[in-house]
N, C-alpha and C positions, 0 to 999 in steps of 0.2 A: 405729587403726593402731598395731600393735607396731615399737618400733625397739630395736637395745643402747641400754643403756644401760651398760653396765659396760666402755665403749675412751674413750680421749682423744679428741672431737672438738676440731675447728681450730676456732674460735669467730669470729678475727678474724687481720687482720694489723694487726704492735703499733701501725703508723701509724695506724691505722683509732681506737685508743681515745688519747684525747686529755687529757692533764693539765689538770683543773676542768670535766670535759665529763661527761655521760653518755652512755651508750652501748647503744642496744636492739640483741636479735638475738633471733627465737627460732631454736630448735633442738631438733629431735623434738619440734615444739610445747608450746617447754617456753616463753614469751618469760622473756629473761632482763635485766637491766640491769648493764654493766659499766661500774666509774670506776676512778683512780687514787687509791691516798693519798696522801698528804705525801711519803712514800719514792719514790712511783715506781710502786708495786707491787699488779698488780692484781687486784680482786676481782669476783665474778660473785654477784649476788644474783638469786632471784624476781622478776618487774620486775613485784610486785602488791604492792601496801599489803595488810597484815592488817585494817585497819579495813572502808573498803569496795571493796576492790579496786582500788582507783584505778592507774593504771601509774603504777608510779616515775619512769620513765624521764622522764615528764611533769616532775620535781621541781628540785631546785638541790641542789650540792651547798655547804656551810658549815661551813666548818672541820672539814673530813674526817670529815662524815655526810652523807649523803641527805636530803636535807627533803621530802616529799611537801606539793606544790604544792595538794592538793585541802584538804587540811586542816591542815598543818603536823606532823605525826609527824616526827619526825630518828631515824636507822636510823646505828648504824654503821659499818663493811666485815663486820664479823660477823655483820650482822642483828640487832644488840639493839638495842631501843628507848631512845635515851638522852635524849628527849626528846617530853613530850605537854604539849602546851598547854591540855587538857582534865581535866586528871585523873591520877592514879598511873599510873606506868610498871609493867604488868602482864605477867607470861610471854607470857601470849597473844598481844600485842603483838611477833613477834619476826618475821623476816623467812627464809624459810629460802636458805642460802648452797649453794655451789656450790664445789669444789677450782677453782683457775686458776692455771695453769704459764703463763711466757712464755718460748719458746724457737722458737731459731730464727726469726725473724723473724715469730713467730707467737703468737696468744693459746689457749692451751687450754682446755677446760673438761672435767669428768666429771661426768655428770648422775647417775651408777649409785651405788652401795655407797660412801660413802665409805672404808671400812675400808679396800679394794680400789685405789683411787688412788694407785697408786706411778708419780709421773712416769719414771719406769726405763722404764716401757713405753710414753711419747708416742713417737708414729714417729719415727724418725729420719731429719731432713730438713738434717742437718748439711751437707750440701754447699752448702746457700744459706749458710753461714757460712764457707765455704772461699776463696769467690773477691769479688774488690772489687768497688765498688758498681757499675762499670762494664761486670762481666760477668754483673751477675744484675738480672734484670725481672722484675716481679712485680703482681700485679694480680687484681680481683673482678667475677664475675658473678653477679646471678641469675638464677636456670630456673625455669621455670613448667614442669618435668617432674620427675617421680622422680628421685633418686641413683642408684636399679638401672639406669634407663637410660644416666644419665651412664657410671655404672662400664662397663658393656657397649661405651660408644661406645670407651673408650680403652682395654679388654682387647680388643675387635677393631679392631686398629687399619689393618686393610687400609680400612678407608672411608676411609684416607686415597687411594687413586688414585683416587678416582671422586668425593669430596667437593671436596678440596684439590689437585686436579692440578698447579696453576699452582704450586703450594709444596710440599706435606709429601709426593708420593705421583707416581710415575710408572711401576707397575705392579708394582714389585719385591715388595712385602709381597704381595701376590693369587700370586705365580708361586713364592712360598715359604712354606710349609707353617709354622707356629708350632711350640713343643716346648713343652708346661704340666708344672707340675712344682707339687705341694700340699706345705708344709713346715708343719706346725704346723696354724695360724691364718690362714696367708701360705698368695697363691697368685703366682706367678712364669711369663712368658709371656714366648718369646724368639725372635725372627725371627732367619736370619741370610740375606744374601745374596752371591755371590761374582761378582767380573766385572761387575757390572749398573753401567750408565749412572747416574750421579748423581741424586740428584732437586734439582728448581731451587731449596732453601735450600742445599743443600752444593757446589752446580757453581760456584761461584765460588769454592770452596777450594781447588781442585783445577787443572794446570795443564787448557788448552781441549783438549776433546775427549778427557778421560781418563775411563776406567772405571774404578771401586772396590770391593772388599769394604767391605761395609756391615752394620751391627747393630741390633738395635733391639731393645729388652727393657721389661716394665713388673714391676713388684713392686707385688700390690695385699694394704692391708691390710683388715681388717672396719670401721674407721671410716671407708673412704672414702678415706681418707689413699693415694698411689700415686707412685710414684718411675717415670718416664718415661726411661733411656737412649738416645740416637740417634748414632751415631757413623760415619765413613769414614777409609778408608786407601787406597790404592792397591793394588791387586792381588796379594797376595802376600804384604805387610808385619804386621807384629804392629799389634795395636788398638794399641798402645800409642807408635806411631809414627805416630798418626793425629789426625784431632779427635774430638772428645768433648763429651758433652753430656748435663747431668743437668737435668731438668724436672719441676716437682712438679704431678702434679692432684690435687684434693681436694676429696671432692663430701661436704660437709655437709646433711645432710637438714634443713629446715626443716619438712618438712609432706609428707604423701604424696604430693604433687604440685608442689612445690617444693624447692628446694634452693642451697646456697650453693657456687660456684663458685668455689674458691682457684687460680690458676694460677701458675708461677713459672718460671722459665730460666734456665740457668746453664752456663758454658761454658772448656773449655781455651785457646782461640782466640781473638784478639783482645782479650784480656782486657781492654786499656787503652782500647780503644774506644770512647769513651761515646757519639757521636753512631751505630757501627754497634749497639749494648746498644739504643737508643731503636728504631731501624728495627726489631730482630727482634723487640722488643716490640709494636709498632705492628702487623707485621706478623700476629706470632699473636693476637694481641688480634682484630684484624679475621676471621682464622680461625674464631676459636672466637664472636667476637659474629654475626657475619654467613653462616657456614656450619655451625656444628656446632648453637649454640641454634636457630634457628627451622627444622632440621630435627628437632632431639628433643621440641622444645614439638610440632610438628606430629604425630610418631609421637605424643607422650603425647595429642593430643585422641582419636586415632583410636584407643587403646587408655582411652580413661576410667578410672576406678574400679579395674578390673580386673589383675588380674598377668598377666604378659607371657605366662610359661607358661600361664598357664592358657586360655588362648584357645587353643594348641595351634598353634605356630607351626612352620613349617615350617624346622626346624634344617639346619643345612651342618655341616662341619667346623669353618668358620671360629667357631663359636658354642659351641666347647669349654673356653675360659676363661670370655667368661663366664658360660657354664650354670653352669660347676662355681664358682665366686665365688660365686651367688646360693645353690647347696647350702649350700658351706660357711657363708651369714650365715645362713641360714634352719636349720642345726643349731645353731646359737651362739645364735640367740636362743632355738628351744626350750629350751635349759640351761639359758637367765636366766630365761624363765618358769617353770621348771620348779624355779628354786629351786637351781640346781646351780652359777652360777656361780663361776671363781677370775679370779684375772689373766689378761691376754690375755699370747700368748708376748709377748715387747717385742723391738723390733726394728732 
């Protein structure tokens, strides 16, 4: 299976790696081991011993190297071998590293070109750093399906009426048309609705029994990475007299048939809230564990092995983002095979 390798994926959130811990994840089947040094600051190695393959991640770390557990090798943050209990420390003996940026309440990694690694172009998910801890939730899945389908499920995001009725969807997105718009690298997908009944997360913003202009947008980039908008106002009013709402999805490919699920929420309203931050947490938490996963593991059993397209599906409108999403990753990666890649736009 071919994936980029030349964008920032989201590797982890920073809580996830832990000061004197190590930390497995693969990603595009690459598995990788991340720790902390002394500083804080973290690094992403091969999570394989050079010797005999052994997983690191198995190992301890000691005074800021990795000690493989199987035989005792001590590794760096760099990957040099600064220690054999057997014998000379030899090149061969080297572990290959990984660039890792921590930003935004997030670990990155670039598995591509190093040359090419200018954290300039990790996504910009700056709005989880805009609001207090109180208005931003944040939290991990994983899927036993494809990315491509993840990305599909949140570029069509009308399966929220018929998915999520009780919460995220009460017909409006299905009765208004999307407008996609291709900028670069970036592709941008934007509902808008006018006069429509609230749906049951935002009806208790509003005084009882008011109707809203309402918005809804996604910005998907090629690693996965996608910036979520959902906002109301009352009838009439500028967005900006309204509430607001930025959300991160981030579908990390682990394997062609898994993936890591990054989700996060962040909001204008009620900022200071923390017991209502926990409820909406809880709430989309239960969303995406109990309604969106074991409907996309089920699509991925019934489509196997196989691409979506290529089985010959039978397309709507509603499937115009993301067809054109899966063009544009499936042009980006001929490039990179093809020996053609530069930076991604940054965004």
């Amino acid at each position: 299976m071919a994936y980029l390798r030349n964008v920032w994926y989201a590797a982890a959130w920073s809580y996830e790696i832990v000061a004197g811990e190590l930390f497995p994840r693969t990603i595009i089947e690459q598995p990788l081991v991340f720790f902390r040094n002394e500083r804080g600051e973290v690094s992403a190695l091969q999570d394989r011993c050079p010797h005999r393959f052994a997983a690191l991640s198995l190992g301890r770390l000691e005074g800021g190297s990795l000690a493989c557990r199987y035989h005792g090798l001590q590794f760096d943050a760099a990957g040099k071998c600064v220690g054999n209990p057997h014998g000379p420390v030899v090149e061969s003996l080297r572990v290959p590293t990984y660039p890792a940026v921590e930003r935004h309440a997030l670990v990155w990694v670039w598995l591509g070109d190093p040359a090419l690694a200018d954290p300039a172009d990790i996504p910009d998910m700056s709005f989880h750093d805009a609001v207090p801890d109180t208005a931003f939730n944040k939290g991990y899945l994983f899927i036993n399906a494809s990315h491509h389908l993840l990305v599909d499920n949140i570029l069509d995001l009308c399966h929220a009426d018929f998915l999520h009725p009780e919460s995220l969807g009460n017909g409006w997105i299905t009765r208004n048309r999307p407008k996609v718009e291709e900028s670069g690298d970036t592709l941008f997908v934007e509902w808008l609705g006018f006069n429509e009944p609230p749906t049951p997360l935002f009806e208790p913003e509003l005084p009882p029994g008011s109707m809203c202009d309402t918005w809804l947008s996604v910005l998907w980039r090629p690693s996965g990475a996608m910036v979520l908008r959902s906002g109301i106002t009352l009838p009439g009013e500028p967005q900006a007299a309204g509430k607001d709402s930025l959300n991160g999805h981030i579908m990390t490919p682990e394997t062609a048939r898994s993936t890591h699920y990054f989700h996060s929420s962040t909001r204008d309203f009620r900022a200071d809230d923390a017991e209502y931050n926990q409820q909406m947490y809880q709430g989309l938490r239960w969303a995406f564990e109990h309604q969106d996963r074991p409907m996309i593991e089920a699509q991925q059993q019934r489509i196997g092995s196989a691409n979506l397209l290529d089985l010959g599906p039978a397309l709507m409108p509603i499937d115009i983002a993301p067809v054109r999403a899966r063009r544009i990753y499936e042009r980006l990666l001929a490039s990179e095979l093809a020996g053609n890649s530069g930076a991604r736009q940054s965004a």
